[in-house]
VEXDREN-2710 file (C-alpha; in Angstrom, 1 decimal):
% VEXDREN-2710
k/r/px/py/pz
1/UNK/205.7/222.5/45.7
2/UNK/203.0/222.8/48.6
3/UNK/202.6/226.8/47.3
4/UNK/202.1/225.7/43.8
5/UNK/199.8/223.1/45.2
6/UNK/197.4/225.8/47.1
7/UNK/198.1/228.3/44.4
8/UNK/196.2/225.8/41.5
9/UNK/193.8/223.8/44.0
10/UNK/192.9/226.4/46.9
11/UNK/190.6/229.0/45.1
12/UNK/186.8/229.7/45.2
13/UNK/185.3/227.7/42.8
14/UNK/187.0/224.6/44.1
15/UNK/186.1/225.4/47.7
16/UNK/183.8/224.9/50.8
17/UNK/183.1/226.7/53.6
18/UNK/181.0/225.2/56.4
19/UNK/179.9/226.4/59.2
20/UNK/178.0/224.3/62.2
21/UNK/176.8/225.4/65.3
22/UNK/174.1/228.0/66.7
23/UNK/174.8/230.5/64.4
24/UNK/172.4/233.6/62.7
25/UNK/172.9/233.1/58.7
26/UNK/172.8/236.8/58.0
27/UNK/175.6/236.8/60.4
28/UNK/178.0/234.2/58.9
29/UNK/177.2/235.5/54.9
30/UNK/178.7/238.8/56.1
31/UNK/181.6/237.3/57.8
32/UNK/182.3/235.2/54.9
33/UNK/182.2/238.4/52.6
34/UNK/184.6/240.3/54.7
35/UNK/187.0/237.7/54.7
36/UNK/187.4/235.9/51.4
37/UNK/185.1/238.4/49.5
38/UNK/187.7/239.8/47.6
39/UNK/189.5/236.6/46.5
40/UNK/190.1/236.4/43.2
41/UNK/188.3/233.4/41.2
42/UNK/190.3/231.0/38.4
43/UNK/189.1/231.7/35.0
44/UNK/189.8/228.1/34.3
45/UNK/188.6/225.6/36.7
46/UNK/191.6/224.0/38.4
47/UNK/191.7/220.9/37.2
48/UNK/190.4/221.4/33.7
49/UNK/193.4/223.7/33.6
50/UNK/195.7/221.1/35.9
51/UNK/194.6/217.7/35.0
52/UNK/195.7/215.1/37.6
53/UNK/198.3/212.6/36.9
54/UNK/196.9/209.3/36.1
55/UNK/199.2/206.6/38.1
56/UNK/198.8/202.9/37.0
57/UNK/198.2/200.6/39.5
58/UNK/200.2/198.5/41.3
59/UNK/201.5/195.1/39.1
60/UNK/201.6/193.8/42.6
61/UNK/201.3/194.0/46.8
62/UNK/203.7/192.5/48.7
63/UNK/205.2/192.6/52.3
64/UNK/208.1/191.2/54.5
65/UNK/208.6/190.3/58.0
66/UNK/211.7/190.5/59.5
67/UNK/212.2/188.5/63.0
68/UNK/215.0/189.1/64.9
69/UNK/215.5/189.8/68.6
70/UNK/215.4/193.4/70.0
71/UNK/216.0/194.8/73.5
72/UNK/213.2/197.0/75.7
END
């Protein structure tokens, strides 16, 4: 599932990289086309082609609390 996940979600054109730090820009734009450069974009974007599922909200919150005694 986490495969399909990355294989739909995890592609250019629904990515960011950043960078921070003291860095020279020319530098980093090469690095960043040596290593992702030749990764292949989604023809669709990835959630006009994989909507994502609308859950309904919660008819209600609720909570227990047990007491009992417990040993340390």
């Amino acid at each position: 599932m986490m495969r399909l996940i990355q294989a739909r979600y995890y592609v250019p054109n629904n990515s960011t990289l950043v960078v921070t730090g003291d860095v020279k820009p020319e530098e980093i734009f090469q690095m960043a086309q040596e290593l992702f450069g030749d990764w292949p974009r989604r023809e669709k974007e990835p959630f006009v082609e994989f909507p994502l599922v609308e859950h309904p909200p919660l008819a209600k919150s609720e909570g227990v609390i047990i007491k009992q005694p417990y040993r340390t």
